[in-house]
N, CA and C of each residue as an Amber inpcrd file, in Angstrom:
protein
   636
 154.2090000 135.6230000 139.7650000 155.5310000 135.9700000 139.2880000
 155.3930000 136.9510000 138.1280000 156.1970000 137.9940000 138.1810000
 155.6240000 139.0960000 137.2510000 157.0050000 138.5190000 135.4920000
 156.0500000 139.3370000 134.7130000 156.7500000 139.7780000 133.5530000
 157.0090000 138.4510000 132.7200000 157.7470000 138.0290000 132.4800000
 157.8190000 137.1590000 131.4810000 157.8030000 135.1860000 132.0640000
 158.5750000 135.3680000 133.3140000 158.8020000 134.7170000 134.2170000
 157.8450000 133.3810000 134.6850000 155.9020000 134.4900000 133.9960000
 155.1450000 134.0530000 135.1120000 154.5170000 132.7970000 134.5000000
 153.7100000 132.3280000 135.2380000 153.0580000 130.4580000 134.5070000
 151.6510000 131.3590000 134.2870000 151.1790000 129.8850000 133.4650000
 149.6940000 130.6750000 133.1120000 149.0580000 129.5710000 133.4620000
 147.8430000 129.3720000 134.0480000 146.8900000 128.1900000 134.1740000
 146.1340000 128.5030000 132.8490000 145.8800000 127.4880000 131.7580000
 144.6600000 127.6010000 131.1740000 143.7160000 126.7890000 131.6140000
 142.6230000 127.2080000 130.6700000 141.0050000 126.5580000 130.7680000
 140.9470000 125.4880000 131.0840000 141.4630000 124.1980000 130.3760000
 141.5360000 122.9690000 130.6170000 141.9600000 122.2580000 131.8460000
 142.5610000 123.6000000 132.4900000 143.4080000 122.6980000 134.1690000
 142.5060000 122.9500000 135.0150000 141.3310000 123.8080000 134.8410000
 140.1510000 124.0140000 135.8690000 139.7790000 122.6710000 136.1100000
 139.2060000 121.8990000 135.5230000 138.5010000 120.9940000 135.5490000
 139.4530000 119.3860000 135.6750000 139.2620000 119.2060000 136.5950000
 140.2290000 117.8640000 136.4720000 139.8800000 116.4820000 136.6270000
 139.4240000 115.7190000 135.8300000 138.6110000 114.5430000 135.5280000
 138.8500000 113.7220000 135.2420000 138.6080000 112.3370000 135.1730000
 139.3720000 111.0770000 134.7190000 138.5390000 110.9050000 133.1510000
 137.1790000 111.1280000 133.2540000 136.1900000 111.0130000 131.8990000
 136.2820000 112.1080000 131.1620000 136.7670000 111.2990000 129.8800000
 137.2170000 112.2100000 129.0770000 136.0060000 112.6440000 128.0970000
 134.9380000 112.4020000 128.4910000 133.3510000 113.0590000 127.3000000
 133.2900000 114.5150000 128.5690000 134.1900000 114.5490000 129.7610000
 133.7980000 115.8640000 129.9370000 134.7510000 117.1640000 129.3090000
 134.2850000 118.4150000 128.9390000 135.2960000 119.1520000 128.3860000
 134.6520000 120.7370000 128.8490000 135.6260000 121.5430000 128.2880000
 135.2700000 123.3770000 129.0260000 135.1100000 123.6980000 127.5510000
 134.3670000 124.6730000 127.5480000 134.2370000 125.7490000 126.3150000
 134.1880000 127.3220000 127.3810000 134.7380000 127.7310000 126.5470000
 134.7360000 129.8960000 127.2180000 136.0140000 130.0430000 126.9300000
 135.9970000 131.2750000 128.0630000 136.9370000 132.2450000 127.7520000
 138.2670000 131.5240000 128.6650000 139.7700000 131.8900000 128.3720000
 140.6470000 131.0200000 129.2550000 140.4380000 131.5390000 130.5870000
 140.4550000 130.9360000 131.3420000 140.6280000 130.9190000 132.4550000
 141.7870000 131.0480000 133.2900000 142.5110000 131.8790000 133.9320000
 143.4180000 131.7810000 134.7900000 143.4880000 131.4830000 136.3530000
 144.8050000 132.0690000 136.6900000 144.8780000 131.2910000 138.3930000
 144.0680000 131.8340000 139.2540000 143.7050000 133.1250000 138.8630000
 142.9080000 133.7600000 140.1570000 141.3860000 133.8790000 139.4370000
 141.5580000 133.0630000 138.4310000 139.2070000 132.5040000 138.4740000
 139.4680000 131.4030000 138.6910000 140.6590000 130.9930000 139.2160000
 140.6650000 129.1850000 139.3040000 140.3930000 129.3030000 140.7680000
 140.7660000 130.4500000 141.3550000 140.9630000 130.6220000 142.5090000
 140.1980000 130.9050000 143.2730000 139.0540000 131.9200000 142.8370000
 137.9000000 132.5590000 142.9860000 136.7210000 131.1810000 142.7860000
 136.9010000 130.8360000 141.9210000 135.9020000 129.5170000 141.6430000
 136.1720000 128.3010000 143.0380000 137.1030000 128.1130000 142.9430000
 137.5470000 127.0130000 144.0230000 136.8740000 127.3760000 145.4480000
 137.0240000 128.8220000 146.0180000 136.8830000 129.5610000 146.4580000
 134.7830000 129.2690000 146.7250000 134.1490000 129.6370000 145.8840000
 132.9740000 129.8450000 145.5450000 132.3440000 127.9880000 145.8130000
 132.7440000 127.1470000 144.9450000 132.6980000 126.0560000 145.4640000
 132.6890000 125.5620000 146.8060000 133.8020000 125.4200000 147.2640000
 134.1780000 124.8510000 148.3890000 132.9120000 125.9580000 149.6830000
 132.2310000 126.8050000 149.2530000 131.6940000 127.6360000 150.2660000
 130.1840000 126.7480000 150.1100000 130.1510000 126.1640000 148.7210000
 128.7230000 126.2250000 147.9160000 128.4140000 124.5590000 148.6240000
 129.9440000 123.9890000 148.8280000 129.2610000 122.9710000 149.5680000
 128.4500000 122.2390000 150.8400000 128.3490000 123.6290000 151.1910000
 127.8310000 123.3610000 153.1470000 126.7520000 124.1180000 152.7810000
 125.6180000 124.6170000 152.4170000 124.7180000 125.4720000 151.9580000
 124.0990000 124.9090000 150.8960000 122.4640000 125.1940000 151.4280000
 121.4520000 125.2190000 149.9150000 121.8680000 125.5570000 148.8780000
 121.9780000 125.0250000 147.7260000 122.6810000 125.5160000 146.0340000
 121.3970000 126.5840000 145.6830000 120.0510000 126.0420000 146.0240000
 118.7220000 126.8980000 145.6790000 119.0240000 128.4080000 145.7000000
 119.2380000 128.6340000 146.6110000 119.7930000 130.0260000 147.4160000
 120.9270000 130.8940000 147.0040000 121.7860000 129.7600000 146.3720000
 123.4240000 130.5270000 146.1240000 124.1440000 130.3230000 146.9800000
 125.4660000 131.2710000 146.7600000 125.9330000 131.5390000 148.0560000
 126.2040000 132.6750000 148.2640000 126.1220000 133.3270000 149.0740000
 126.1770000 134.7820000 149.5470000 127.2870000 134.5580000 150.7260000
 127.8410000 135.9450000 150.4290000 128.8130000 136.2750000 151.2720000
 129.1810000 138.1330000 150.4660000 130.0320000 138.7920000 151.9720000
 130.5810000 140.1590000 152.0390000 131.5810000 140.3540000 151.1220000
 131.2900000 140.7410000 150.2990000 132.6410000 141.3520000 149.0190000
 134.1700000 141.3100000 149.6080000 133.9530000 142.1620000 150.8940000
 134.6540000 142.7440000 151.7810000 135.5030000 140.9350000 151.9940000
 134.5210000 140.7160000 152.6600000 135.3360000 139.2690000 153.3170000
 136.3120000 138.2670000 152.4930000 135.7800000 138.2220000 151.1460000
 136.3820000 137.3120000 149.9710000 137.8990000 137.7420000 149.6730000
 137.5090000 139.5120000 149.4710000 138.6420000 140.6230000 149.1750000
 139.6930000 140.1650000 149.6770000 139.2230000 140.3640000 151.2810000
 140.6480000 140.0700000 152.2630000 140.8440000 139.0960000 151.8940000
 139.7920000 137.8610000 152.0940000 140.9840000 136.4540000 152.0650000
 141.7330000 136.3680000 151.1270000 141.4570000 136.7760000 149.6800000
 141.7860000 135.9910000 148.6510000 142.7070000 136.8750000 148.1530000
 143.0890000 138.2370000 148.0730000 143.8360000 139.2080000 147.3920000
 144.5300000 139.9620000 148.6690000 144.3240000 139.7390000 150.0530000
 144.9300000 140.1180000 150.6760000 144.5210000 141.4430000 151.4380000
 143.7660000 142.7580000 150.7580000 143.2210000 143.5820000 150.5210000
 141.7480000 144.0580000 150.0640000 141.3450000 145.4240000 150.5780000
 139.7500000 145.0710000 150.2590000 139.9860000 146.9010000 149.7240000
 139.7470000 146.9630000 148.2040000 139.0630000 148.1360000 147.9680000
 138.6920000 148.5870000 146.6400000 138.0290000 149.3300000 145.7790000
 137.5310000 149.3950000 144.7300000 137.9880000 148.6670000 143.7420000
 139.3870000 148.7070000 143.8200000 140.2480000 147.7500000 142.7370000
 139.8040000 146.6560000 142.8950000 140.3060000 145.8000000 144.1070000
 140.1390000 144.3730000 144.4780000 138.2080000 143.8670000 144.5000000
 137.9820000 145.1530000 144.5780000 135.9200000 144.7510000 144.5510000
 135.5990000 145.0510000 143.0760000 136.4430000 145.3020000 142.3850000
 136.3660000 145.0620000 140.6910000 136.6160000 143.7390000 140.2070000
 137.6620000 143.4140000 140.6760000 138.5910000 142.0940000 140.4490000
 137.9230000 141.3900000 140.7630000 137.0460000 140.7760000 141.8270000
 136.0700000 140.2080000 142.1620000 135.4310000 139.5650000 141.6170000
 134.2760000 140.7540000 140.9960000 132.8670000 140.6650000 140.2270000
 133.6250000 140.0270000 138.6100000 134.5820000 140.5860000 138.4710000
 135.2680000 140.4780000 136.9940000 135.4160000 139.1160000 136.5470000
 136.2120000 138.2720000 137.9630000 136.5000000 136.8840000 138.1630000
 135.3980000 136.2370000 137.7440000 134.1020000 136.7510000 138.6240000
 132.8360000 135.7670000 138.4150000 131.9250000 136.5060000 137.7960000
 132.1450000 136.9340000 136.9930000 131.3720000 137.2100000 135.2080000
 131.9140000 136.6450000 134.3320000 133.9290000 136.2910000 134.3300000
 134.1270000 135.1840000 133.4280000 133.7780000 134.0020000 133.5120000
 133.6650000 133.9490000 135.0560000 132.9320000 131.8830000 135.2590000
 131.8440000 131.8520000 134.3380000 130.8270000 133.0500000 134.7990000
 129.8760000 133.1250000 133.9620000 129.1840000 132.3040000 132.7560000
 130.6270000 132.9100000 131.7780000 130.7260000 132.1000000 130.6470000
 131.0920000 131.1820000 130.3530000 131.9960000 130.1860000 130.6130000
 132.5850000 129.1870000 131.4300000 131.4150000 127.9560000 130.8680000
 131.6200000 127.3690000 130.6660000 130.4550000 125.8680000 130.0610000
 131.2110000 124.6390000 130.2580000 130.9920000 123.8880000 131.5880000
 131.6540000 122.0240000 131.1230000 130.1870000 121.3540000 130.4940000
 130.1080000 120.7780000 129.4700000 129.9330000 119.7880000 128.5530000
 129.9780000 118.3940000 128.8070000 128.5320000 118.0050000 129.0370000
 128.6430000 116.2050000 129.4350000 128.2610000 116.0210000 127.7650000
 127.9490000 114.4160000 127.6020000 126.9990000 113.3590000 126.8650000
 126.0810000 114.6780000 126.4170000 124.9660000 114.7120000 127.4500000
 124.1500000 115.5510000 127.1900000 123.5290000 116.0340000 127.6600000
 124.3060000 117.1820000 128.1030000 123.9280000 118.5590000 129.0360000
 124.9520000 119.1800000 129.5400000 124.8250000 120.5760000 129.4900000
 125.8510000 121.4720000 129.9830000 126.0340000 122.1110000 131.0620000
 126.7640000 122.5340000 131.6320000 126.7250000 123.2690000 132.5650000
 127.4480000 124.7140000 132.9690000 126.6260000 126.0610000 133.0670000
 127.9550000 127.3190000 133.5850000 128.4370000 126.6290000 134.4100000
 129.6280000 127.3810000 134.7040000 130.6410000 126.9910000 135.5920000
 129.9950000 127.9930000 137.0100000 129.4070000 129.1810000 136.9350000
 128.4400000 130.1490000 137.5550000 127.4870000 130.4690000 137.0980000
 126.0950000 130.4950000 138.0160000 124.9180000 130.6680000 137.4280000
 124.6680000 132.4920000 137.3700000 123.5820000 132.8030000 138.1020000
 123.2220000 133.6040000 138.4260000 124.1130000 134.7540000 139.5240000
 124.3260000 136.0290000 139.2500000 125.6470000 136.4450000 140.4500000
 124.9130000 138.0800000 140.4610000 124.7740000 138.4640000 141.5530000
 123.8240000 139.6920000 141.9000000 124.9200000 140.1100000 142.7510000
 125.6340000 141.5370000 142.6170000 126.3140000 142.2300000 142.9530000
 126.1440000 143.5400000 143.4940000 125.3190000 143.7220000 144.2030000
 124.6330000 145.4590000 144.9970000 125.9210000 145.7530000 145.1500000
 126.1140000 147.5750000 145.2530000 126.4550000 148.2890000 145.5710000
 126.1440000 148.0480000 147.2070000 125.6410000 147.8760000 147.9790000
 125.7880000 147.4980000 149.6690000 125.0310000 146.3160000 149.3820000
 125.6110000 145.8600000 150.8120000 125.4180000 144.4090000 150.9110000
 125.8580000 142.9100000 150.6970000 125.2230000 141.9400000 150.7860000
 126.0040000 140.5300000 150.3670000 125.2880000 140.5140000 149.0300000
 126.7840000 139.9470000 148.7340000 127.0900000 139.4690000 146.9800000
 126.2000000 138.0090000 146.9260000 125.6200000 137.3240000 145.8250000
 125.4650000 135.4410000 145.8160000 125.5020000 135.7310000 144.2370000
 126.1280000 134.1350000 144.5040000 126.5160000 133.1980000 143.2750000
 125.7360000 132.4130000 143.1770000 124.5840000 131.7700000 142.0230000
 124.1600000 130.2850000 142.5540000 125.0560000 128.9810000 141.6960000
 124.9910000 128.4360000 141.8450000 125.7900000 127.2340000 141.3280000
 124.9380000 126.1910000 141.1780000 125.1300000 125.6560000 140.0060000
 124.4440000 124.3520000 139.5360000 124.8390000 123.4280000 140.4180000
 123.7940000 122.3250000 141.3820000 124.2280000 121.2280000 141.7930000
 125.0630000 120.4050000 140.9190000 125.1740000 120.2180000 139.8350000
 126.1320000 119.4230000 138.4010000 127.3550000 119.5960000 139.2450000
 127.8510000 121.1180000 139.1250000 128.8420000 121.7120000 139.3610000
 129.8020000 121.3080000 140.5120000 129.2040000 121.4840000 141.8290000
 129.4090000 120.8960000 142.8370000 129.7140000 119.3820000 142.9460000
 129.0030000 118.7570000 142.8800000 128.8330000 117.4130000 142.6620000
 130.2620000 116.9490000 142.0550000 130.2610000 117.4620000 140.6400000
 131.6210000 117.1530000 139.6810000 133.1170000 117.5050000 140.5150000
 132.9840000 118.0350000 141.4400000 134.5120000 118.2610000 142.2740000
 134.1340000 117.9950000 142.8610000 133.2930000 116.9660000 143.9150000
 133.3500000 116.3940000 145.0020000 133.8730000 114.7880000 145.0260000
 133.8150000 114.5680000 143.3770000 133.9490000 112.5230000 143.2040000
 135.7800000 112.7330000 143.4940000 135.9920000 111.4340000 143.6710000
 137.0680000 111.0780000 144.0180000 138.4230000 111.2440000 142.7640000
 137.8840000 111.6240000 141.3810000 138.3320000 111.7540000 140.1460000
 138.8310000 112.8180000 140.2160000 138.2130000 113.8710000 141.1660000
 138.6540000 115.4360000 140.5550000 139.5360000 115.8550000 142.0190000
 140.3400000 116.7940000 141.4780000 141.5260000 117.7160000 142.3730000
 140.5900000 118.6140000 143.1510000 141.1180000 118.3040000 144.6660000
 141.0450000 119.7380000 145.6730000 142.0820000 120.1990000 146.0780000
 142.1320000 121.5880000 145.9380000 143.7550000 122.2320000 146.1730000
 142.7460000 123.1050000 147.9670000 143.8070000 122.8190000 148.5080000
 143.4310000 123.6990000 150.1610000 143.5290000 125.0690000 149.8370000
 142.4040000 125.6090000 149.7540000 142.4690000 127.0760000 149.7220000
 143.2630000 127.8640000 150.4710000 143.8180000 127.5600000 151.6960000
 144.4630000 128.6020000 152.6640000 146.2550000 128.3700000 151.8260000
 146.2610000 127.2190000 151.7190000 147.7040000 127.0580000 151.0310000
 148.0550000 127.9390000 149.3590000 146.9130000 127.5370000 148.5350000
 147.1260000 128.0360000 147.4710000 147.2800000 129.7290000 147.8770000
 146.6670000 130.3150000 148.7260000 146.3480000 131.5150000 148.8740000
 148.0320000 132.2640000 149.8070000 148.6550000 130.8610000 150.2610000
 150.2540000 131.3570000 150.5860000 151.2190000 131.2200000 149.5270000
 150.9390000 130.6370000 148.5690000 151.6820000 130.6320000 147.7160000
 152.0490000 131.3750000 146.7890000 152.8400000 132.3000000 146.3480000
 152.8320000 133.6070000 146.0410000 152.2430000 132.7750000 144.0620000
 151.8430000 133.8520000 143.1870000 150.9220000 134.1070000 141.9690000
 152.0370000 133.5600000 140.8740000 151.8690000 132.3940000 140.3390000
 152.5760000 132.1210000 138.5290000 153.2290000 130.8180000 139.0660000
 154.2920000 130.6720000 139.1670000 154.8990000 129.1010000 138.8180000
 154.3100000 128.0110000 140.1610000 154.6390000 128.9390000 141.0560000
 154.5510000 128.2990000 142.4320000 153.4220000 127.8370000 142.2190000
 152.4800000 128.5340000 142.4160000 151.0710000 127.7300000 142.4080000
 150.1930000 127.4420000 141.3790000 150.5650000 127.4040000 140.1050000
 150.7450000 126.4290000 139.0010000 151.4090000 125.4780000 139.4140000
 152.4760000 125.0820000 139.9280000 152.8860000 123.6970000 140.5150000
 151.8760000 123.1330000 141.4880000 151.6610000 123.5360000 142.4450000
 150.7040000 123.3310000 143.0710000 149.5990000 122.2460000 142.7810000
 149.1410000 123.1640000 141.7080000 147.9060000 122.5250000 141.2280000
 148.5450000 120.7420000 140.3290000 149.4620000 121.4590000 139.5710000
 150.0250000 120.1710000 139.1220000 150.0430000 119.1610000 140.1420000
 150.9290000 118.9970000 140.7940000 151.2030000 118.3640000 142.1040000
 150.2660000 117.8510000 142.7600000 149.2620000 118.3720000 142.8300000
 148.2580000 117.7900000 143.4590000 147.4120000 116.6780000 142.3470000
 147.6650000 116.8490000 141.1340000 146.4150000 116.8960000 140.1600000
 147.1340000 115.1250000 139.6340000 148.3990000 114.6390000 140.4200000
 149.3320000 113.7760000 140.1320000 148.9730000 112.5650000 141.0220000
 149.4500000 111.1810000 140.8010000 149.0420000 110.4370000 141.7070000
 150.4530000 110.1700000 142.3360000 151.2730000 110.3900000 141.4830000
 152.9010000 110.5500000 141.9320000 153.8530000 111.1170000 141.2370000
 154.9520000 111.6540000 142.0080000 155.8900000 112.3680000 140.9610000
 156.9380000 111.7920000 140.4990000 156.9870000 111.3450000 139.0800000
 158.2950000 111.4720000 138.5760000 159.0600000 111.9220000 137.9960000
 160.4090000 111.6420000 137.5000000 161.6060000 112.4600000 137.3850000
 160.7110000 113.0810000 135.7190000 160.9120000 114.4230000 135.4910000
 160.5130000 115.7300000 134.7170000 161.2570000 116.2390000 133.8470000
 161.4040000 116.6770000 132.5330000 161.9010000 117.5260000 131.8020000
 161.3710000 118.9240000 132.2780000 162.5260000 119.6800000 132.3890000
 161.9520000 121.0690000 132.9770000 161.1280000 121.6520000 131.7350000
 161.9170000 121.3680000 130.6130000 161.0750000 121.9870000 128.9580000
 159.7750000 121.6280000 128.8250000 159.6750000 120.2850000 129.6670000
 158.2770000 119.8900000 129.3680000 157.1500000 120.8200000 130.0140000
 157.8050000 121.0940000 131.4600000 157.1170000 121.4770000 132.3970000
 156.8350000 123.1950000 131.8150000 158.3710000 123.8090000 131.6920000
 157.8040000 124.9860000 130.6830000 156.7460000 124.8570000 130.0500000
 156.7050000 123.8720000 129.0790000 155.7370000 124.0560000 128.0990000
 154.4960000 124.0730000 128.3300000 153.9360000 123.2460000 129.4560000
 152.9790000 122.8820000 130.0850000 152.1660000 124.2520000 130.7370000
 153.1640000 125.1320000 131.4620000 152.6510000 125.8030000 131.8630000
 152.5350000 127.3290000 131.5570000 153.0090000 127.0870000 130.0550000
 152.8760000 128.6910000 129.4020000 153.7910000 129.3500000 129.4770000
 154.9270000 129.3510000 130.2210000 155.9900000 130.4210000 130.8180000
 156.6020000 130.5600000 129.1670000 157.3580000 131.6120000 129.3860000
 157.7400000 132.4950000 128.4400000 159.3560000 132.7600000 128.6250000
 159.6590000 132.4070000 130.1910000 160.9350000 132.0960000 130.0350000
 161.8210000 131.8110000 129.3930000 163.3380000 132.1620000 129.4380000
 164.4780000 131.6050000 129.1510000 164.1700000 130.0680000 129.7750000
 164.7770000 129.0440000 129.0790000 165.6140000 127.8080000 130.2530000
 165.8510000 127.9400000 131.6230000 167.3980000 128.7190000 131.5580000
 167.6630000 129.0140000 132.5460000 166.8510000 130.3490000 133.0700000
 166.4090000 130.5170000 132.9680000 165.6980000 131.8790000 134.1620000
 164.3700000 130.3270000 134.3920000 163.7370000 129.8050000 133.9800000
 162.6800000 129.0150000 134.2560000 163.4990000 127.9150000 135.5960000
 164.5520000 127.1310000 135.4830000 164.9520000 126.7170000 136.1020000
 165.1900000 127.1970000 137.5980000 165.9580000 128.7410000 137.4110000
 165.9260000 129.6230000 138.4220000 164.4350000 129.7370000 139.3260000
 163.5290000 129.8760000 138.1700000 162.1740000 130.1670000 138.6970000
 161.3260000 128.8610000 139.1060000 161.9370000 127.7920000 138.9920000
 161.3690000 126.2630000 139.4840000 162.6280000 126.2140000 140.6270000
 163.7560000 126.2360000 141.1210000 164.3320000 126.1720000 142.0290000
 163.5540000 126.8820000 143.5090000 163.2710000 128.5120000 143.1750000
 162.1710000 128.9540000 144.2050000 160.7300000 128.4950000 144.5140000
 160.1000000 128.5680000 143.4500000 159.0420000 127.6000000 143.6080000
 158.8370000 126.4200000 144.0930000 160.1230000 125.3250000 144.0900000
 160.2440000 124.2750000 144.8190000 160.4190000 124.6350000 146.2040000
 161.2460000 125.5400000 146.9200000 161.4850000 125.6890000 147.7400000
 160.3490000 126.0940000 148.7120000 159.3480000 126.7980000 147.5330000
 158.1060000 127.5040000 148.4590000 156.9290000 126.1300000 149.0540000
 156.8460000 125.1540000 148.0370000 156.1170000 124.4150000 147.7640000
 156.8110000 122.9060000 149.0200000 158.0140000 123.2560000 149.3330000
 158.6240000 122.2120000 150.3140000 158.3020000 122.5810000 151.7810000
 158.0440000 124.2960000 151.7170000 157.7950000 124.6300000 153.0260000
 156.4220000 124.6300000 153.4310000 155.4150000 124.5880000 152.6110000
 154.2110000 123.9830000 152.4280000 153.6100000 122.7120000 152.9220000
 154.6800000 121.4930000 152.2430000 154.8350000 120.2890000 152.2180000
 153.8060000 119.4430000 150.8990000 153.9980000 120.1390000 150.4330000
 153.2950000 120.0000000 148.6890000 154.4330000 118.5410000 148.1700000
 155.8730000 119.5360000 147.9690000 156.7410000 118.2350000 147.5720000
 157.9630000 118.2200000 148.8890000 158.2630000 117.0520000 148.9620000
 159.1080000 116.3200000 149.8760000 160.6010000 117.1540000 149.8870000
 161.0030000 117.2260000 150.8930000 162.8250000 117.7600000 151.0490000
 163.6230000 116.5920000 150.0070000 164.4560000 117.0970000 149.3850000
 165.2720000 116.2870000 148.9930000 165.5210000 116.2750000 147.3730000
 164.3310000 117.2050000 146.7600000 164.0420000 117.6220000 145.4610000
 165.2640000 117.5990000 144.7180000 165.9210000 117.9570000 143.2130000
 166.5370000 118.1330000 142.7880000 166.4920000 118.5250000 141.4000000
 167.5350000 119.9470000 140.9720000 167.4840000 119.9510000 139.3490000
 168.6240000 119.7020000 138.9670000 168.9920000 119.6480000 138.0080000
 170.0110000 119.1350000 137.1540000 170.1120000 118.6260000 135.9490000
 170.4160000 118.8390000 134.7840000 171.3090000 118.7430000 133.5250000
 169.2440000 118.3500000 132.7210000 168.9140000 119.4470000 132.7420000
 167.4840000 120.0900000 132.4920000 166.2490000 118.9430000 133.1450000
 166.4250000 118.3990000 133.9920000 165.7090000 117.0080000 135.1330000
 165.1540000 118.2540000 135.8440000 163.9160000 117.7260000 136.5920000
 163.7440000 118.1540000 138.1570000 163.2490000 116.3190000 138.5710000
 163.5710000 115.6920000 139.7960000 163.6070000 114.6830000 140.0440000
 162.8510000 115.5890000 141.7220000 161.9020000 114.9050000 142.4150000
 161.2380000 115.1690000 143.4990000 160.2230000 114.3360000 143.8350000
 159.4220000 114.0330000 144.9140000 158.5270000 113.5750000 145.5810000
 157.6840000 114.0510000 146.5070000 156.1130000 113.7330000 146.2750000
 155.3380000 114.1460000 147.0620000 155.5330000 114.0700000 148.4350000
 154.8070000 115.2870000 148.9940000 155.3120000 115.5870000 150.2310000
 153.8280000 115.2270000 151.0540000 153.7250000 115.5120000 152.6710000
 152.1920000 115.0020000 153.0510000 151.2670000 115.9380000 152.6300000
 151.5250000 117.1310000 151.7080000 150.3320000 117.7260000 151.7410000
 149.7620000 118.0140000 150.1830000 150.9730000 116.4640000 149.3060000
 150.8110000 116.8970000 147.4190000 149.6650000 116.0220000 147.4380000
């Protein structure tokens, strides 16, 4: 969602955990290194970690931005040089969020990824958002809800101010409301949250749907 309108994921929503000795240090993080990472993961889990993961610039491009060309093969590498820096923090020991990332001019790209890494979004504690869905969901509130929604064990009735606040928007009230009315709507055709949603007198009242 452009201009003032839009949600922001920070750093802290990457990681979604019940133990609280785990924590992020770096740079903030937004929706599309949340996206790119998720992305990188979910590939890293069917494959040797030793190795990385490799894959076509080209191929990521399309899926993930829609488009494949100097811009979007900037955007890319950019995404995963901030993971880079990126650190979750146990007891004692750390982890990049991305290890090692070799980027030729021709050829396949790899990432390697700490087994830690992997591992830590596979327990039953942490959020998986379906990549093909997040990737229909158009960029800022919508899929900032999303992630919320999923990251929930159930929904209840909401202060929209809260939810503003939560997610960075910069909005008016009412233009945020406006901009959670569509977003609900996107997120129902999904099946994220249930038909039957509602806002009113600054409430959003709704329920998970089969796919929150």
């Amino acid at each position: 969602m452009a201009g003032k309108q839009r949600a922001r994921q920070g750093a802290t929503n990457l990681v979604l955990v019940a133990q609280p000795q785990v924590t992020y240090r770096g740079p903030e993080l937004r929706q599309p290194d949340g996206l790119v990472f998720a992305s990188l993961v979910h590939m890293a889990r069917d494959v040797t970690l030793d190795v990385g993961v490799s894959f076509h610039a080209e191929d990521v491009c399309r899926t993930l931005f829609g488009r494949y060309d100097g811009n979007t093969r900037r955007q890319l590498r950019d995404h995963i040089q901030r993971l880079q820096s990126g650190v979750v923090a146990f007891d004692t020991f750390s982890i990049q969020l991305c290890l090692r990332f070799d980027y030729p001019n021709r050829g396949r790209w790899s990432v390697a990824l700490d087994p830690h890494i992997v591992a830590l979004f596979q327990g039953n504690t942490h959020v998986w958002l379906d990549v093909a869905t997040r990737i229909r969901l158009p960029e800022g509130l919508a899929s900032w809800l999303y992630g919320y929604v999923r990251s929930q064990s159930r929904l209840i009735p909401m202060k929209l101010e809260t939810l503003r606040q939560q997610c960075g928007s910069e909005a008016s009230p009412k233009a945020f409301m406006n901009g959670m009315r569509l977003a609900l709507q996107q997120l129902a055709l999904e099946g994220v949250v249930a038909p039957g949603w509602s806002l009113g007198a600054g409430w959003v009242r709704w329920l998970k749907g089969p796919n929150g």
